[in-house]
Each structure stands twice: as C-alpha cells, then as structure tokens.
C-alpha positions in Angstrom: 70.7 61.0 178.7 69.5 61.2 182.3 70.2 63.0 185.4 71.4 60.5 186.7 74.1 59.2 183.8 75.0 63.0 183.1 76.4 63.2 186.8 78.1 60.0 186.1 79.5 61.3 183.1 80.9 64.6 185.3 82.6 62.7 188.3 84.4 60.1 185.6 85.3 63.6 184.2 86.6 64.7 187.4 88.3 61.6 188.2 90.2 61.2 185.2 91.2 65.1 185.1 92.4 64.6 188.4 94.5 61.3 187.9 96.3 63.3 184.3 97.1 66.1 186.8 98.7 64.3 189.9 100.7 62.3 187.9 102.1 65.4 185.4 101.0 64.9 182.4 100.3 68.7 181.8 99.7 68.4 177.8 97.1 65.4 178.7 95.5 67.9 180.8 95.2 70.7 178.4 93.8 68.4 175.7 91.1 66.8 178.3 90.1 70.1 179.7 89.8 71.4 175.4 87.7 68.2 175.1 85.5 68.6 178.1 85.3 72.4 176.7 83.9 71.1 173.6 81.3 68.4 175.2 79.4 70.9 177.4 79.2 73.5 175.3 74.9 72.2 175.1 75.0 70.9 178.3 76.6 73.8 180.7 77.4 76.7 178.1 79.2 79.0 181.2 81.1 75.9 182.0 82.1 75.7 178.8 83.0 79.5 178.4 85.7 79.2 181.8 87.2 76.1 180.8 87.8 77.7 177.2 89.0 81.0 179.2 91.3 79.0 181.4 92.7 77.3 178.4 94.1 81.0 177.0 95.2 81.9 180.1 97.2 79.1 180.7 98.6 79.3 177.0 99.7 82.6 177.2 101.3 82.1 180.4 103.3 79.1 179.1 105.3 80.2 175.6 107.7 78.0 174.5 110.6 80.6 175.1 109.8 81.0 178.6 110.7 79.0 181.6 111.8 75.3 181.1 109.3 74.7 178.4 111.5 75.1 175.8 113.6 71.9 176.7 110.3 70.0 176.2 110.2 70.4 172.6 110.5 66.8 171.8 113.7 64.9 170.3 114.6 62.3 168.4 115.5 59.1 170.3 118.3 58.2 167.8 119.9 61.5 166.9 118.7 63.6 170.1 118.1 66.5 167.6 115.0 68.8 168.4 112.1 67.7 165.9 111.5 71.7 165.8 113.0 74.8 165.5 111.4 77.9 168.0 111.3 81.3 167.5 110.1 83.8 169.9 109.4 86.9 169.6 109.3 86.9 165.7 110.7 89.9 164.2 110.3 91.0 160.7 113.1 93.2 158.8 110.2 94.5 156.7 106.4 95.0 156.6 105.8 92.2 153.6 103.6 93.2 150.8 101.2 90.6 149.0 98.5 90.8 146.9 95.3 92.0 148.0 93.8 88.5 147.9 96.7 87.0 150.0 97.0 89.6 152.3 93.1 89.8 153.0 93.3 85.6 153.6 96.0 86.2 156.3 94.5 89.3 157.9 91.3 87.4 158.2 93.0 84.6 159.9 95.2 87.1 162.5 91.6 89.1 162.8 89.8 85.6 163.7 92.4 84.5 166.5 91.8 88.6 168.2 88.4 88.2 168.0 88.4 84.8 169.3 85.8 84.9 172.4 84.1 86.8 170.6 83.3 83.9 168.3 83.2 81.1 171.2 80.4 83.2 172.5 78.9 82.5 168.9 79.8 78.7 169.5 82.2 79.1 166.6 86.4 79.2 166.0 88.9 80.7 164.5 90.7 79.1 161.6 92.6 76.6 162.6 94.7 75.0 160.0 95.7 76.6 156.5 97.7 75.2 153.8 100.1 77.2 151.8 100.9 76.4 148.6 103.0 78.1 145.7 106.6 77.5 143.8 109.6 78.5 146.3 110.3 81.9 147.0 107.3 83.0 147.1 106.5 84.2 150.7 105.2 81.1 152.3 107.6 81.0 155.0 107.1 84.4 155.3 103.4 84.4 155.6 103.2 81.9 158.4 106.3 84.1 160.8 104.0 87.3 159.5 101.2 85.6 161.5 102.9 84.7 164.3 104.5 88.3 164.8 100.6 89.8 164.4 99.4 87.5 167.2 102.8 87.8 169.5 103.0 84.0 168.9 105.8 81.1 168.9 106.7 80.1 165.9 107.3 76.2 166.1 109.1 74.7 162.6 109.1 71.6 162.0 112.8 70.4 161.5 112.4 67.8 158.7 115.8 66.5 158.8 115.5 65.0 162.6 111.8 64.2 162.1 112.8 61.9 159.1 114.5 59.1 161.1 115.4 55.4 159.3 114.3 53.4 161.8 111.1 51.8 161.0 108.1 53.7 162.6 110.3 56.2 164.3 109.4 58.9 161.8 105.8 58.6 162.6 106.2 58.9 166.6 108.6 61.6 165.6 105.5 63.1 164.1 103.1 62.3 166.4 105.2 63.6 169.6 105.7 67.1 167.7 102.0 67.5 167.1 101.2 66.4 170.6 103.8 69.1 171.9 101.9 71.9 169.9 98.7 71.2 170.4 99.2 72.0 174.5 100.8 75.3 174.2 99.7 78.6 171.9 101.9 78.8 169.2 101.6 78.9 165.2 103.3 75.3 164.0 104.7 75.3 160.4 105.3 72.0 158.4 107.6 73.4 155.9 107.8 70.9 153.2 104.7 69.1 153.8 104.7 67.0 150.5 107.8 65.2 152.5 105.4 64.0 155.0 101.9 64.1 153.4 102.3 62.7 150.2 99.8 60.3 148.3 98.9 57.4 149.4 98.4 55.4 146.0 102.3 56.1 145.2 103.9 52.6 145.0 107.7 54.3 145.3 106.7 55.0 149.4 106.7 52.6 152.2 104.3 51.6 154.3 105.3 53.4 157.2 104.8 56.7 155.5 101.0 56.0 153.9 100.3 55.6 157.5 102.4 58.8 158.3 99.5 60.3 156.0 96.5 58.6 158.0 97.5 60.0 161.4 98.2 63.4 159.6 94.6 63.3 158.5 93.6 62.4 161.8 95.6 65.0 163.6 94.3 67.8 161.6 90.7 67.1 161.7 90.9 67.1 165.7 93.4 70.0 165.7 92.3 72.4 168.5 91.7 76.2 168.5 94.3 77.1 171.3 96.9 76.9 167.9 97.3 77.1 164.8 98.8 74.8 162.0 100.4 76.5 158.8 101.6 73.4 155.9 103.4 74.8 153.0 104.4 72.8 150.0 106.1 73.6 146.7 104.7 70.2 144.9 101.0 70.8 145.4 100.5 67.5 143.2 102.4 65.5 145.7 99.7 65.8 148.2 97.2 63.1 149.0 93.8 64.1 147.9 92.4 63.9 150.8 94.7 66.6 152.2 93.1 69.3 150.6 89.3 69.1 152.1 91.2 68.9 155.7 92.4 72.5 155.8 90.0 75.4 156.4 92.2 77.5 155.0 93.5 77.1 151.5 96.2 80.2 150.1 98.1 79.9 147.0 101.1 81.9 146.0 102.0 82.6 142.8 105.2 83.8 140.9 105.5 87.8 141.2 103.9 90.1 138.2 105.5 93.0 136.8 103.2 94.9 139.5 104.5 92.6 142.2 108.3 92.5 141.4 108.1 96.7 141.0 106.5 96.7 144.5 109.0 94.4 145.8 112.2 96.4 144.6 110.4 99.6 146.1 110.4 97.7 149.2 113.8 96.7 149.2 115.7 99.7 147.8 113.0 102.8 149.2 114.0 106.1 148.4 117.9 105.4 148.2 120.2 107.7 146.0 120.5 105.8 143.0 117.3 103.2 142.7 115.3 105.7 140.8 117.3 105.5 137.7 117.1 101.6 137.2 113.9 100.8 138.7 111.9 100.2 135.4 114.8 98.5 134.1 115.0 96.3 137.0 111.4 95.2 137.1 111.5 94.0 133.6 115.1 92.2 133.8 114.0 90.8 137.4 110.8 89.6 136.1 110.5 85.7 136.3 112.3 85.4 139.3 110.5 84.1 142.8 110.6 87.4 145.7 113.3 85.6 147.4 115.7 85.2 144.4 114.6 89.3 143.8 115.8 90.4 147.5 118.5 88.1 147.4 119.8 89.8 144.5 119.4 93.4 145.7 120.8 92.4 149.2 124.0 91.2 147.1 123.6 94.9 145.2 123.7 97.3 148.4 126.3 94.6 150.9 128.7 95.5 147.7 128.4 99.4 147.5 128.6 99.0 151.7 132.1 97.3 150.8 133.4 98.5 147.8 132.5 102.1 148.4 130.7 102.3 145.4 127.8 104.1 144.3 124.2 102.3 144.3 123.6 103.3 141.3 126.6 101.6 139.8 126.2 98.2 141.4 122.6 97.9 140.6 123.6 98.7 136.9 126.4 95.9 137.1 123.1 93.7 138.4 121.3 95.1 135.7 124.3 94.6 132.6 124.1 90.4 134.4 120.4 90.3 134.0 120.5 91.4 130.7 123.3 89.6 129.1 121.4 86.6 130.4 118.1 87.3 128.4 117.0 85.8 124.8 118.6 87.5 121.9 115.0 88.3 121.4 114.2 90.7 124.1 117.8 92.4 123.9 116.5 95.0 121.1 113.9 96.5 123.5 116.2 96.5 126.2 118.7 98.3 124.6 116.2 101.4 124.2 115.0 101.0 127.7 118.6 101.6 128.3 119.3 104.2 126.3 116.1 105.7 128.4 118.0 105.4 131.9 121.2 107.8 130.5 123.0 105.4 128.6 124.5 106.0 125.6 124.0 104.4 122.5 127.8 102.6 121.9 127.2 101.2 125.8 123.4 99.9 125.2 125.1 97.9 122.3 128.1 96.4 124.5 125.3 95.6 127.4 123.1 93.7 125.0 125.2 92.8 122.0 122.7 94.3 119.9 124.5 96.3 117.5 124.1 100.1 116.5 122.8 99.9 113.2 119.8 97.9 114.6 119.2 100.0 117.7 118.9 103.5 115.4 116.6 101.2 113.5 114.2 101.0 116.4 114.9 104.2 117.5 
C-alpha cells in the first residue's frame, strides 16, 4: 500500500468515526475504534497503544450499574423483558475451593486480564472466551461470578427465558442485540445454558432459525474483542455443535466432587462449628455422589434448622446423616453401621439407622 492510499485509508477512518459519533451510536464507536486498534497495530504501533488505552478507560468509566447505562441492556420487543440479568459489584458468601487444575485455569485467566497492557505491548490478549462444561452443580455459575468479583467486573447473564422469543427470527436479533450490548462495555457475559442456543447443526428436531442462531454465534465469538470476556456453560456437552469447541480459547471442565472434594466442601461450609467434627467423616462418605450445590444446599437446610428449632448442630446434621443413610444400598449399610458406631453411637441405634441387624454388625466388628 502506498503513501498515498494509506492517508486515504486514515481520513475514511476519520470520517466514518466521526459520522458514528455525531449521530450517537456510542457502541458503533467503541467497536470501530477496537477495529482501527487492531489494523495499526504494524502500521502506527503508538497509535495503536492510545486507542487500546482509551478503550479501558472509557470501559471502566462506563459499568453497567452506573449512570443510565443500565436501562440500555437490551429487551425483547414482544415481552419487553431484559435479555440479561446484571450484577454489580459481585459478592461472594465464600472464597470457593476447586481443584488445583480448575483453579489454576481461572487464576490464569483473572491474571491475564491484570496483566493486560502488559501483553498488548507484546501484541498479544488476554483470554477472551472460555467454555465451561460439567453436570449441574458443579461450580460453573460460580466460576464465572468468581471471575468477575477478581476483576471488579459486571456480571451480564444471559436471561434465556426472554431471549427465546416464538416469533420467527426474533430469538436470533435477541441474540445478536445482547452480544452487541457486551461487547461495548467491560463486563464478564455468561451464557448459562449454552446447549439452548448453540446446539448442533445436523439435528433435524431444530428449526432453521436456530442452525443459523449457531452461525452468527460462531461468528460472534471468533471476532469477540478483548475489552470483555465471554464465559458459556453447558451441562450437555454433546449438544454442542462441533465446531463450538475449536472457537473458545479457553476450555474448563467440571467434574462431580471426590471424596477429597466433598470433605473440602463440608469444611467450607460447616468450619470449626461445635458439632461438625463428630460427623464429618460420616458425612463425606453419605454425601458422596452428590453435585457441590446439592452438598451446600443440604447443610444450609442442616444449620437454618438448629437456628430455628434451637437445636444442637450436632443433632440435625445426624438427622441429615440417619436420611443419607437410610437412602443407601442395603449393600453399603454394613460398613456404615461401624462407621457409626465410630462417631459415639451405640450399637442398638447403628442397627435402627441402617436396618442392619446386631448379630451382623458384631460379626464385622
């Protein structure tokens, strides 16, 4: 290209910058100026560097909570419902604990958005997209508002039920408008449920309108920017198009809690509280099997009813306990019984709590 067409190229530049901001189209602007960012990174590297800076400035300034903005979040024309769900600032009850491999995939990614000039000075960007997948319950959700507290970030959730809209070609504008919307401010944006949205193409049950759904989702994320980032989570994994998968840079997959994990979890949940200590190896083998959700769900339901029936800990996590067990395999009652006996209970109640009878438990003994 010559001196000559490269000036050219700048003043059309100019001119159509110009004409997107006079007539206030301030998410047009932001996704020209990221473009323009982008082309002269080669051709005028400190150019580059301000339009990238004034990109994060104007993003910070601008959260969704803040101002007016938040009554841009765009509807559906039937309904009027938002097509997302804010959340600023995101507070966590908890610190949440993963395993080693899942917490060092999200630590990279909240490491990679702080150290973000650092890598545009390297002509490089932090992840942008990741892809969460995993049965429910399993800290998906969680991950993504984890991020988004790190980084002091909105949250912006996709609200599938006002996104999904009858009319034909409506859910796909739907779509489009909310992806549009994220792209121009700094926010983490979570399609919960993506299967709902993204599923295969070759499946002859779905409609046309939603195979293209999947196109322009393909689209979108190739040519997501920087400034945000998008978080999919889906429970059916085997839903998703193929081509899904090589789109996100980030790929994280949550499995069902261990022994380790569920043991970790209750310690979590329950601390040093008068009363946890004497069930807690009980618990992590009668809770075992169930997702982190149904696990703190289930203590919740423990400690709300000591709080209200001004009862012990210790004798409402054995009630959970005495439910847990009378719901396992005849099988797996006989070991249970001398676990039991282990936590202080004698031998006539280890019997009643697993049906097992006496004879057989002095047997094992």
């Amino acid at each position: 290209m010559t001196a000559l067409d490269e000036s050219k190229t700048a003043i059309d530049d100019l001119a159509h910058l110009a004409r997107l901001a006079l007539v206030g189209k301030e998410r047009d602007v932001h996704t020209f100026v990221r473009r323009l960012a982008n082309r002269y990174q080669l051709q005028a590297p400190q150019l580059s560097k301000d339009l990238a800076q004034l990109l994060r400035q104007a993003g910070s300034k601008t959260s969704v909570l803040r101002g007016t903005t938040v009554e841009a979040i765009p509807v559906d024309l039937d309904s009027r419902l938002q097509l997302a769900r804010p959340e600023y600032p995101v507070q966590l009850d908890i610190e949440p604990q993963w395993r080693p491999e899942i917490q060092n995939q999200l630590r990279q990614i909240v490491a990679e958005r702080l150290k973000e000039e650092e890598l545009q000075n390297e002509n490089l960007s932090p992840t942008r997209t990741a892809l969460l997948t995993g049965p429910p319950g399993v800290g998906k959700t969680l991950a993504a508002r984890w991020i988004a507290a790190q980084l002091d970030l909105p949250l912006i959730v996709l609200d599938l039920s006002a996104v999904m809209s009858s009319f034909l070609g409506r859910t796909g504008n739907n779509v489009r408008n909310l992806l549009d919307y994220a792209k121009g401010i700094r926010c983490v944006l979570l399609l919960d449920e993506f299967d709902a949205i993204a599923k295969r193409r070759n499946d002859d049950a779905e409609v046309g309108e939603l195979k293209r759904l999947v196109t322009v989702l393909l689209q979108e994320i190739d040519n997501w920017p920087s400034s945000s980032l998008l978080v999919a989570a889906t429970n059916h994994e085997d839903l998703l198009d193929p081509a899904v998968w090589r789109r996100f840079e980030a790929i994280i997959r949550f499995d069902m809690p261990t022994a380790e994990d569920v043991n970790r979890t209750l310690r979590l949940h329950l601390g040093d509280q008068p009363g946890a200590t004497r069930w807690q190896t009980i618990l992590t083998r009668v809770l075992q099997g169930m997702s982190y959700a149904d696990i703190e769900r289930a203590i919740r339901c423990a400690r709300r009813e000591a709080v209200v029936q001004v009862l012990p800990l210790e004798e409402t996590l054995g009630r959970l306990v005495k439910e847990r067990v009378e719901a396992l395999p005849k099988v797996d009652r006989r070991g249970m019984a001398l676990s039991l006996m282990e936590a202080g209970l004698s031998q006539r109640e280890a019997s009643e709590w697993t049906g097992v009878s006496r004879d057989t438990i002095r047997k094992y003994q």
